[in-house]
Biopython code that builds the backbone (N, CA, C, O; Angstrom):
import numpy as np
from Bio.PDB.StructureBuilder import StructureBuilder

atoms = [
    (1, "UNK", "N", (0.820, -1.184, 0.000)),
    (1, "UNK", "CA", (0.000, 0.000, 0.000)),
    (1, "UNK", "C", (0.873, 1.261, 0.000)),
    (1, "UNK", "O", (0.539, 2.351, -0.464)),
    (2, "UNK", "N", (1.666, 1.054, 0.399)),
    (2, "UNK", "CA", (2.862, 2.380, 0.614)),
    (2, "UNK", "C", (4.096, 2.023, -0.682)),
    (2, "UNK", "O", (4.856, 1.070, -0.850)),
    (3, "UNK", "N", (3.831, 3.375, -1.499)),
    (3, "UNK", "CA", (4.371, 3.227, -2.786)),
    (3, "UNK", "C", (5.881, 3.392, -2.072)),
    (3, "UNK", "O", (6.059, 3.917, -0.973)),
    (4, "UNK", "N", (7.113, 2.735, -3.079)),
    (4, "UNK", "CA", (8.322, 3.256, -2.848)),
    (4, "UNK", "C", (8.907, 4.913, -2.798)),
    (4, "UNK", "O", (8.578, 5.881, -3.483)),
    (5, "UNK", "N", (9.922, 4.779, -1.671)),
    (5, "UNK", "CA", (9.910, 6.205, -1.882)),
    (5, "UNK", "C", (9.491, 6.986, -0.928)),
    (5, "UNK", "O", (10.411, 7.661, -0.465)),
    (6, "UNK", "N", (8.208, 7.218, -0.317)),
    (6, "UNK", "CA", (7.440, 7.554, 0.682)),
    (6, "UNK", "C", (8.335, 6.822, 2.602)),
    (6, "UNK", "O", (8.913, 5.887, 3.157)),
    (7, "UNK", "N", (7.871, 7.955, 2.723)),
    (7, "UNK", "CA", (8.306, 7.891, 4.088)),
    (7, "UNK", "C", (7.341, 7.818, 4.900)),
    (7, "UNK", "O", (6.235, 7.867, 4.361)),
    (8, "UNK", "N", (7.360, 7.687, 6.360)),
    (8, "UNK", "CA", (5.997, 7.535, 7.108)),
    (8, "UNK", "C", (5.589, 8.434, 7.613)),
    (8, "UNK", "O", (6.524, 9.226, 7.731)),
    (9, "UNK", "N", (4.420, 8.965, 8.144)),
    (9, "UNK", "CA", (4.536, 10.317, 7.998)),
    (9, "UNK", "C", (4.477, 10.244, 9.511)),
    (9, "UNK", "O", (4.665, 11.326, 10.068)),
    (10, "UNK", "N", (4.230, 9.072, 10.389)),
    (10, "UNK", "CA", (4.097, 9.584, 11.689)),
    (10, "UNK", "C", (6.123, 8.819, 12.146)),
    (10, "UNK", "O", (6.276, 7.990, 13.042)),
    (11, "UNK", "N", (7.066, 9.248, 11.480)),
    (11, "UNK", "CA", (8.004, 8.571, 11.966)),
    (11, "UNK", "C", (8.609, 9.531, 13.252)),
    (11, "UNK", "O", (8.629, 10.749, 13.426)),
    (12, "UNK", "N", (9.122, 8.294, 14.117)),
    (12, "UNK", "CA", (9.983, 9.140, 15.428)),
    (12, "UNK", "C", (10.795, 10.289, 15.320)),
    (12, "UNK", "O", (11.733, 10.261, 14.523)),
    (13, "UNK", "N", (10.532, 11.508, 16.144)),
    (13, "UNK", "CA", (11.604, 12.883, 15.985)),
    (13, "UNK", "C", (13.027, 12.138, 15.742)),
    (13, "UNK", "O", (13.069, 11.001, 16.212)),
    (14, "UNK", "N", (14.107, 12.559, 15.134)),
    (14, "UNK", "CA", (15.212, 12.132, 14.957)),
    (14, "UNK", "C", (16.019, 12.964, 15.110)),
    (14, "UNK", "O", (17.086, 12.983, 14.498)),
    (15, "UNK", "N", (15.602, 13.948, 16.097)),
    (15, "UNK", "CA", (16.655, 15.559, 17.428)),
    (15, "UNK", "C", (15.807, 16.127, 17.824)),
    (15, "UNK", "O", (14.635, 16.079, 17.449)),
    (16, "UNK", "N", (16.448, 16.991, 18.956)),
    (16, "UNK", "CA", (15.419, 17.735, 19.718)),
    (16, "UNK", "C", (14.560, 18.676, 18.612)),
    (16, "UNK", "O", (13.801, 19.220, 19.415)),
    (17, "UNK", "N", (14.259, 19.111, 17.576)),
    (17, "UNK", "CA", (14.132, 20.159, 17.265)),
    (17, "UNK", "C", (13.063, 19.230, 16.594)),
    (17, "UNK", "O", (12.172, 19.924, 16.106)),
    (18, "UNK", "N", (12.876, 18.004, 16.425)),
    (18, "UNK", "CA", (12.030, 17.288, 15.450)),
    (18, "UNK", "C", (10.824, 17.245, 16.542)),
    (18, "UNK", "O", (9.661, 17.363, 16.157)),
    (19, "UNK", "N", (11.158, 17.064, 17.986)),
    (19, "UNK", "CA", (10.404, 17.263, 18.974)),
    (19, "UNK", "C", (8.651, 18.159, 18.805)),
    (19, "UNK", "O", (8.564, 19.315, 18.390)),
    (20, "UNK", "N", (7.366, 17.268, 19.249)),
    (20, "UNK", "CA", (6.691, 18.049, 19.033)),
    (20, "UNK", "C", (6.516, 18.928, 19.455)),
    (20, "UNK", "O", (7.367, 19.043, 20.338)),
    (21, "UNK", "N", (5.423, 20.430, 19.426)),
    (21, "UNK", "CA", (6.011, 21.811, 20.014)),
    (21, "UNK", "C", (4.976, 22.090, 21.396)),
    (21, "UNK", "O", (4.876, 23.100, 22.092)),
    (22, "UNK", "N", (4.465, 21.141, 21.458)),
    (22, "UNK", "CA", (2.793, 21.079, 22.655)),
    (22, "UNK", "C", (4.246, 20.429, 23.602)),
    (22, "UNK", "O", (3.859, 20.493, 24.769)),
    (23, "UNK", "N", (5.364, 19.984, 23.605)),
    (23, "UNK", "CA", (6.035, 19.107, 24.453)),
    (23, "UNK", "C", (6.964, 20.127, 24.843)),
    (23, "UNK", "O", (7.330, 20.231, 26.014)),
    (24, "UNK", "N", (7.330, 20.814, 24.015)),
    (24, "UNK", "CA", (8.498, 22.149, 24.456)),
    (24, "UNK", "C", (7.573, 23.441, 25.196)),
    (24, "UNK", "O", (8.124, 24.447, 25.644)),
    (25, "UNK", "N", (6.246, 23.242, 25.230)),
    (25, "UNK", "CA", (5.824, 24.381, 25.401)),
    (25, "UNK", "C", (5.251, 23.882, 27.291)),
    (25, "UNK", "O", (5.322, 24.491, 28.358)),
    (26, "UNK", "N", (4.807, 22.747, 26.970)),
    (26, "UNK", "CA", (5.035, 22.179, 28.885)),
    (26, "UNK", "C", (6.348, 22.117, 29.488)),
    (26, "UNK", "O", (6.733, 22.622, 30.542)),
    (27, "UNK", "N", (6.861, 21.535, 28.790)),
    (27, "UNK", "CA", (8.815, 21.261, 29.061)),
    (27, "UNK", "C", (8.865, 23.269, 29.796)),
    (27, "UNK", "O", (9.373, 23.623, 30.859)),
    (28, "UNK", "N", (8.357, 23.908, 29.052)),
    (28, "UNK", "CA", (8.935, 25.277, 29.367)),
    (28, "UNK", "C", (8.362, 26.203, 30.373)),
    (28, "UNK", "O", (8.848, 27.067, 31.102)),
    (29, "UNK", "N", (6.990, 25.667, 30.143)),
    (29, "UNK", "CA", (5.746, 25.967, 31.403)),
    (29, "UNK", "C", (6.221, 25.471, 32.725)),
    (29, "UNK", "O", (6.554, 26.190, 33.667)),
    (30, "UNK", "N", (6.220, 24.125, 32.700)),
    (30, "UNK", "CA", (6.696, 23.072, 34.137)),
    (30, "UNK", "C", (8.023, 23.182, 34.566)),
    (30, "UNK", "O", (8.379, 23.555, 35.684)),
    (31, "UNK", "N", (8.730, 22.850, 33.650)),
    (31, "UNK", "CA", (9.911, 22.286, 33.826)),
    (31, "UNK", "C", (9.547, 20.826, 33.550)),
    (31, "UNK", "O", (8.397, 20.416, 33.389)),
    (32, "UNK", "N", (11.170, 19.759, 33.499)),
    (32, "UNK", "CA", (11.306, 18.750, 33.213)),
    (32, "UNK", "C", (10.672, 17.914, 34.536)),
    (32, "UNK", "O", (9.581, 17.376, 34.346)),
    (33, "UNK", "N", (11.125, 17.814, 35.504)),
    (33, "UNK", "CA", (10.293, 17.286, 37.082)),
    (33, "UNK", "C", (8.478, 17.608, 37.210)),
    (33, "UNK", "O", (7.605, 16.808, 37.548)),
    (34, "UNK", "N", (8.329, 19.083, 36.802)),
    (34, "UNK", "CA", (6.876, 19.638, 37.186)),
    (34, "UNK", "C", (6.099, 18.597, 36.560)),
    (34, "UNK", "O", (5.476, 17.662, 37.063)),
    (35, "UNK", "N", (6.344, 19.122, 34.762)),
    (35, "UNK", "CA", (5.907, 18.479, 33.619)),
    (35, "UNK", "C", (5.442, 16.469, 34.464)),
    (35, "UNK", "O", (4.358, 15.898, 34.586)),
    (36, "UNK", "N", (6.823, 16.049, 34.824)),
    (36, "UNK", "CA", (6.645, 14.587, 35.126)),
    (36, "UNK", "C", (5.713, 14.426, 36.275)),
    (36, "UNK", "O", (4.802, 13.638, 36.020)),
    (37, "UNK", "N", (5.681, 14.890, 37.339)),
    (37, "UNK", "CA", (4.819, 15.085, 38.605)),
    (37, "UNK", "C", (3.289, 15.251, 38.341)),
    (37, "UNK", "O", (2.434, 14.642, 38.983)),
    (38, "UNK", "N", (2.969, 16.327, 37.115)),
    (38, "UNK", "CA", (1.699, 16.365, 36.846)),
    (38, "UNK", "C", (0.888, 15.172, 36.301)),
    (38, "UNK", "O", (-0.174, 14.737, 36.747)),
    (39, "UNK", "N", (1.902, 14.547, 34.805)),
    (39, "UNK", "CA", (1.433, 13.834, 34.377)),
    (39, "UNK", "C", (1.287, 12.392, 34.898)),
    (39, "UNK", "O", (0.283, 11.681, 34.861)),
    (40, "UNK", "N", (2.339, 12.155, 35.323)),
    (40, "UNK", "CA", (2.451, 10.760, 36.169)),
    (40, "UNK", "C", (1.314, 9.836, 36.665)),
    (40, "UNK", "O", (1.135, 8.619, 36.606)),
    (41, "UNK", "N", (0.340, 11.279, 37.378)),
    (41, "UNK", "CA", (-1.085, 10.572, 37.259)),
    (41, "UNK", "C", (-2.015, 9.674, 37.013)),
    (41, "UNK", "O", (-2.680, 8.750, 37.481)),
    (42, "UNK", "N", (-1.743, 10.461, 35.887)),
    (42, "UNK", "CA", (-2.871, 11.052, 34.635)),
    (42, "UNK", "C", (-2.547, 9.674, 33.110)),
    (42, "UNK", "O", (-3.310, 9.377, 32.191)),
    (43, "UNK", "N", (-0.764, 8.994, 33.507)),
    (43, "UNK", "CA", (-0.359, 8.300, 32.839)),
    (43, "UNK", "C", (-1.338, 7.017, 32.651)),
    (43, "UNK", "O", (-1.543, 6.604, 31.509)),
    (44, "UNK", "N", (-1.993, 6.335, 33.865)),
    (44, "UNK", "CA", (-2.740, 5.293, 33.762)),
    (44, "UNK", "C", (-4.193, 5.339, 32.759)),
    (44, "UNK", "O", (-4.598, 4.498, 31.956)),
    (45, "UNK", "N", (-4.785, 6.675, 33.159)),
    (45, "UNK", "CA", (-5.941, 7.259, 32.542)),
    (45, "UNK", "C", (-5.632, 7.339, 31.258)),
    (45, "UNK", "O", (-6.460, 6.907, 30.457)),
    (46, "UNK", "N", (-4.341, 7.922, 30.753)),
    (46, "UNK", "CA", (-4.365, 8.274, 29.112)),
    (46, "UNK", "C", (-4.087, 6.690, 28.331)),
    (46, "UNK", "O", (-4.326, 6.365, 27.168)),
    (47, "UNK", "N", (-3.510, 5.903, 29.428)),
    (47, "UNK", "CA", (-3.062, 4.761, 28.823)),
    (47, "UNK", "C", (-4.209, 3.760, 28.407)),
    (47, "UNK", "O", (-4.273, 3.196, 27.314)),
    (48, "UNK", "N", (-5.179, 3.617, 29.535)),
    (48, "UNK", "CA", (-6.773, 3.109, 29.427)),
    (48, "UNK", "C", (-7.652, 3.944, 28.014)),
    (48, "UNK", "O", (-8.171, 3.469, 27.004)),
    (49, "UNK", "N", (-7.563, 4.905, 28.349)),
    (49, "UNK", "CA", (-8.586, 5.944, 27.117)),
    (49, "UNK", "C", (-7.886, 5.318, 25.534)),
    (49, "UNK", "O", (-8.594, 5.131, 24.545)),
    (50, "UNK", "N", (-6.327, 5.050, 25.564)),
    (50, "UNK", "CA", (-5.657, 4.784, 24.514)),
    (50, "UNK", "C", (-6.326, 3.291, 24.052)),
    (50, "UNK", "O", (-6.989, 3.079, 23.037)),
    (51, "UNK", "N", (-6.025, 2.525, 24.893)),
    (51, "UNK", "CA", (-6.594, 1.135, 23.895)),
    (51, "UNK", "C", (-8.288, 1.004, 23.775)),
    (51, "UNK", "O", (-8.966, 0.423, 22.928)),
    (52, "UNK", "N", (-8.653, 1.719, 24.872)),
    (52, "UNK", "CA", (-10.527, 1.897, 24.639)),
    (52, "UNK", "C", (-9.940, 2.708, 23.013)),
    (52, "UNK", "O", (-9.441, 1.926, 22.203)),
    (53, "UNK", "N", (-9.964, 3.164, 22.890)),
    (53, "UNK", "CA", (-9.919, 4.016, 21.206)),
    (53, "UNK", "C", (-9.543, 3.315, 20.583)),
    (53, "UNK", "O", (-10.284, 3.029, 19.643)),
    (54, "UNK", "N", (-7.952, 2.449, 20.678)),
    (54, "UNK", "CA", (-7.806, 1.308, 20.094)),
    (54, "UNK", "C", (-8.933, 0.100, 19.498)),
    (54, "UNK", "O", (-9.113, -0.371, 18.375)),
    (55, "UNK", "N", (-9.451, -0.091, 20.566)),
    (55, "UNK", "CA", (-10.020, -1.241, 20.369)),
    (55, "UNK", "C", (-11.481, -0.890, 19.896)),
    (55, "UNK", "O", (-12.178, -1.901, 19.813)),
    (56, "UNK", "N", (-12.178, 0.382, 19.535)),
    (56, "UNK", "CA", (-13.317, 0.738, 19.237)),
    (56, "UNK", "C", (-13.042, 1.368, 17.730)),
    (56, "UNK", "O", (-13.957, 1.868, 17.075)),
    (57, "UNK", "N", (-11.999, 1.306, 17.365)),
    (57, "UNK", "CA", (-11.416, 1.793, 16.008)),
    (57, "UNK", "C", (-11.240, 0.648, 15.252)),
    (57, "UNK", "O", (-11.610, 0.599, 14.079)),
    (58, "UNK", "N", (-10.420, -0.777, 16.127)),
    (58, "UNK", "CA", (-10.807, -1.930, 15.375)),
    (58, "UNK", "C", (-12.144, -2.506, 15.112)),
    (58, "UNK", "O", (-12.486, -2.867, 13.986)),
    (59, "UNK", "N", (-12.653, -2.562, 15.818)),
    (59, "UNK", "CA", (-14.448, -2.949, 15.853)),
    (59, "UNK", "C", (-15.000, -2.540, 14.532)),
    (59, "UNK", "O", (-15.460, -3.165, 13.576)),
    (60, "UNK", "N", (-14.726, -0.801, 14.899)),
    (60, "UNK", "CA", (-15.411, 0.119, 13.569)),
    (60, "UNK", "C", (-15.168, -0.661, 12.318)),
    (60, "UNK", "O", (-16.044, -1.161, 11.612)),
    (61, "UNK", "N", (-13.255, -0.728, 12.035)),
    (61, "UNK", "CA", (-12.951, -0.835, 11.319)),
    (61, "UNK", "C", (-13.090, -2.153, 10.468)),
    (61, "UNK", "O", (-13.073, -2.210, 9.239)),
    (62, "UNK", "N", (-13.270, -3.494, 11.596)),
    (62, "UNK", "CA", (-13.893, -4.714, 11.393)),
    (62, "UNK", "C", (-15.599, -4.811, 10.797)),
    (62, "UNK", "O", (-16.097, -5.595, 9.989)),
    (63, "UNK", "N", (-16.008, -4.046, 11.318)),
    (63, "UNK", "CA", (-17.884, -3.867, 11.004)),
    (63, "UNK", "C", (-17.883, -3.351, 9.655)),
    (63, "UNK", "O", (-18.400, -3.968, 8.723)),
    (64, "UNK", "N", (-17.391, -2.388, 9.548)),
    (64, "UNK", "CA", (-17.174, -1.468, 8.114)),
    (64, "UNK", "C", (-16.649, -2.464, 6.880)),
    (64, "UNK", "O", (-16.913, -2.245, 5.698)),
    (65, "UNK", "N", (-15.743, -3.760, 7.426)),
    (65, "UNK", "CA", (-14.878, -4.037, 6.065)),
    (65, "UNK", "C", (-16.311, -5.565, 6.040)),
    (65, "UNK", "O", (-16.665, -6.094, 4.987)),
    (66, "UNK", "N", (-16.576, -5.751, 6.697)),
    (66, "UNK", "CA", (-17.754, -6.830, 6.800)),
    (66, "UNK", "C", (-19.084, -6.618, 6.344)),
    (66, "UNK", "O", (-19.955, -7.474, 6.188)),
    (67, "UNK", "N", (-19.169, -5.164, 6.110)),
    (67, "UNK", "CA", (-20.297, -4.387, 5.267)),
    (67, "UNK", "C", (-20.063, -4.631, 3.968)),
    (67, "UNK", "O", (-20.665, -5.308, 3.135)),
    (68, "UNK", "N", (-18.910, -3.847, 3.922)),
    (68, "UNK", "CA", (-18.359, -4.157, 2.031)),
    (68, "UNK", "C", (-18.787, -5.208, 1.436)),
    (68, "UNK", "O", (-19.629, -5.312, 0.544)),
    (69, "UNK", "N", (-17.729, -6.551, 2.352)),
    (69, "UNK", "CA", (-18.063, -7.495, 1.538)),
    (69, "UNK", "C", (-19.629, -7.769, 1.606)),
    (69, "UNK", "O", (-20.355, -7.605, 0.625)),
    (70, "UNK", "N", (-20.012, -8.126, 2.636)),
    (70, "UNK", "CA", (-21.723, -8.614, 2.060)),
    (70, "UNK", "C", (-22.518, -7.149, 0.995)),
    (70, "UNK", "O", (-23.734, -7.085, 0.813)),
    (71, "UNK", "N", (-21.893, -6.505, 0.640)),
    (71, "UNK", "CA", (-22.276, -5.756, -0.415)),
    (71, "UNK", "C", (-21.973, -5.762, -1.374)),
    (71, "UNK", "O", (-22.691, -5.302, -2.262)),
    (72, "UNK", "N", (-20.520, -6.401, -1.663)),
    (72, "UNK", "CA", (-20.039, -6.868, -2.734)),
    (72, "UNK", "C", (-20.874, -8.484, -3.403)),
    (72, "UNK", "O", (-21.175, -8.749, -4.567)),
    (73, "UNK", "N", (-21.031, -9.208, -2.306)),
    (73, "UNK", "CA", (-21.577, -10.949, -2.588)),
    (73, "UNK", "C", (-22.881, -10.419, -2.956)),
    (73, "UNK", "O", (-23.289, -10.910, -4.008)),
    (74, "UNK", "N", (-23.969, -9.240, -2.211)),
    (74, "UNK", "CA", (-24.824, -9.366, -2.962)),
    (74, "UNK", "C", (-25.119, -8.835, -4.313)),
    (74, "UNK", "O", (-26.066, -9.129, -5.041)),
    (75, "UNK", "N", (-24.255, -8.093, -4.503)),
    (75, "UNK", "CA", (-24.265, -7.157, -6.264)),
    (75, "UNK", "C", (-23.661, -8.679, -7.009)),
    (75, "UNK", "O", (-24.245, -9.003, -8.043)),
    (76, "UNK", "N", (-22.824, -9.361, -6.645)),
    (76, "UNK", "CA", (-22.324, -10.389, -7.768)),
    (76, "UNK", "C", (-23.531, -11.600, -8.131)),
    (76, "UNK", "O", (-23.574, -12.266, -9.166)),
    (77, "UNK", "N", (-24.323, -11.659, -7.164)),
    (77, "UNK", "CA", (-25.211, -12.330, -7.517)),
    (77, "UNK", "C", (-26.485, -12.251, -8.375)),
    (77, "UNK", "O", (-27.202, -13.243, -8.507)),
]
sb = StructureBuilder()
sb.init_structure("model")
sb.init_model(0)
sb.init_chain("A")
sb.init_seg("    ")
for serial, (resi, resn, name, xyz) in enumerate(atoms, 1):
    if name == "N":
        sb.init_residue(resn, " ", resi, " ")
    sb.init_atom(name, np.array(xyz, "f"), 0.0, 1.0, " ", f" {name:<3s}", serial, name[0])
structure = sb.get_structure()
C-alpha cells in the first residue's frame, strides 16, 4: 500500500528540534520534574482511554470491512 519512496509520515523525531512543540511548550511551562509530577497521574488514565480508542477503532474498522463485503456478494449475484 505504501508506494516506494514515501516515508511515514508519523516517523519518530530524529533531534530535539524534530520534537513536538505542545512538548516544548510544557517542558517550558513546568519544567522537566513539574511536567513529570503532573502527568504521572494522569499516565494510567491516558493509557486506558488509549486502547478503549484502540479497540473501538478496530471494531469500527472490522464492522465497516464486513459491510463491504456482504455488499459486494450481494451485487455479484
Amino acid at each position: 500500500m505504501v508506494q516506494a519512496g514515501w516515508r511515514w509520515a508519523a516517523s519518530p523525531p530524529t533531534s530535539r528540534s524534530d520534537a513536538p512543540s505542545a512538548t516544548k511548550i510544557v517542558v517550558a511551562a513546568l519544567g522537566v520534574s513539574g511536567a513529570l509530577n503532573v502527568f504521572a497521574p494522569l499516565q494510567p488514565i491516558i493509557g486506558g482511554a488509549s486502547i478503549a480508542l484502540l479497540g473501538a477503532t478496530l471494531a469500527w474498522r472490522l464492522r465497516d470491512r464486513a459491510r463491504r463485503c456482504e455488499r459486494c456478494v450481494g451485487q455479484a449475484a
